[in-house]
N, C-alpha and C positions, 0 to 999 in steps of 0.2 A: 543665219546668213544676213548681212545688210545690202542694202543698196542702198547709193548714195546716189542723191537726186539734186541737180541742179539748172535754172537758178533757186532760190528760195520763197524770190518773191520777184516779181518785176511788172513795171508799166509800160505799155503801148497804145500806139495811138491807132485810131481807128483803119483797117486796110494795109497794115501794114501785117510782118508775119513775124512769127514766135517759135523758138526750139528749145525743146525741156529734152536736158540729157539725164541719160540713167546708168548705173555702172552697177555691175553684181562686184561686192568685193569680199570672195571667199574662195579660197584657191579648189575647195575639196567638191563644187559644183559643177557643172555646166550649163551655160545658157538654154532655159526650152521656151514655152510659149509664154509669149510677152501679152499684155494688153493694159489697156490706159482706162480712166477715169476719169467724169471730173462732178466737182460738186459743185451745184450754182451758187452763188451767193444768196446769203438766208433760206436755203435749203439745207436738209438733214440726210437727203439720200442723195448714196454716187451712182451715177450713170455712166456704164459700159461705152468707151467711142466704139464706132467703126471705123475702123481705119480705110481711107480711102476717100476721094474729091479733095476738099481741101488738106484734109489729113493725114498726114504722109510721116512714114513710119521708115526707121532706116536701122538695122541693127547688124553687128559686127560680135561672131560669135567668137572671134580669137581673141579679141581686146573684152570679151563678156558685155559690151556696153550697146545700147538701144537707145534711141531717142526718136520723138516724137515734132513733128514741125507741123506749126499750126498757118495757113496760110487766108488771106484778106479776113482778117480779125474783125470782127463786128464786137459792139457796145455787149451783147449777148453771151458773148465768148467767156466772159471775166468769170471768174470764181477759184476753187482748187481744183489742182490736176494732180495725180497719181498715178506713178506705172509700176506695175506689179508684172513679175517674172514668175513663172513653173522652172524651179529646179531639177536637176538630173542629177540622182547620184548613180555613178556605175562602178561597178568593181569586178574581176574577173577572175575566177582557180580554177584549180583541173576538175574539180566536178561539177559546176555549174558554167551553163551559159552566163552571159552577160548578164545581170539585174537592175533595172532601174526602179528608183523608190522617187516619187514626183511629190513637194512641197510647194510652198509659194512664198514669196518675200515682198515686201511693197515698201517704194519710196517714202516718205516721211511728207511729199506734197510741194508743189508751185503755186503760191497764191497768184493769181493774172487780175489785173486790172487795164482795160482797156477801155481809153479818153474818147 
């Protein structure tokens, strides 16, 4: 499955806000739990956002797409971001219920630079 993640890379100035979109593009999915990343600049590990205060999360599970909005951006903020989706696959016959088998897909990354 891909997601395609955009923008690729973008600059902002300090206090101002930022929205990194995310799209599941695989028809045989469905959208399940989303969550975001990011890696700071000259670091090697990603760290988990919480989403919530300035970080505001908006997803639309009929268009499959999720996005993340970063809001009064500090110098701190900059690095890569990644959002990463739990896939759903369901399928349904006469002798089973429903089954879901849950994977995970993740964006290719937002490099943020904030002036």
């Amino acid at each position: 499955a891909r997601v395609d993640q955009t923008p690729r890379s973008v600059t902002k100035e300090t206090g101002e806000s930022l929205t990194i979109n995310c799209v599941l593009r695989d028809a045989s999915y469905a959208l399940g739990s989303t969550c975001w990343y990011r890696k700071k600049s000259g670091s090697t590990n990603e760290e988990s956002i919480s989403k919530g205060g300035r970080y505001v999360e908006t997803v639309n599970s009929g268009s499959k797409s999720f996005s993340l909005r970063i809001n009064d951006l500090t110098v701190e903020d900059g690095g890569t971001y990644r959002c990463g989706v739990e896939l759903v696959w369901g399928y349904h016959s006469c002798d089973y219920d429903m089954c879901s088998f849950r994977y995970a897909a993740c964006g290719d990354g937002t490099a943020v630079t904030v002036n």
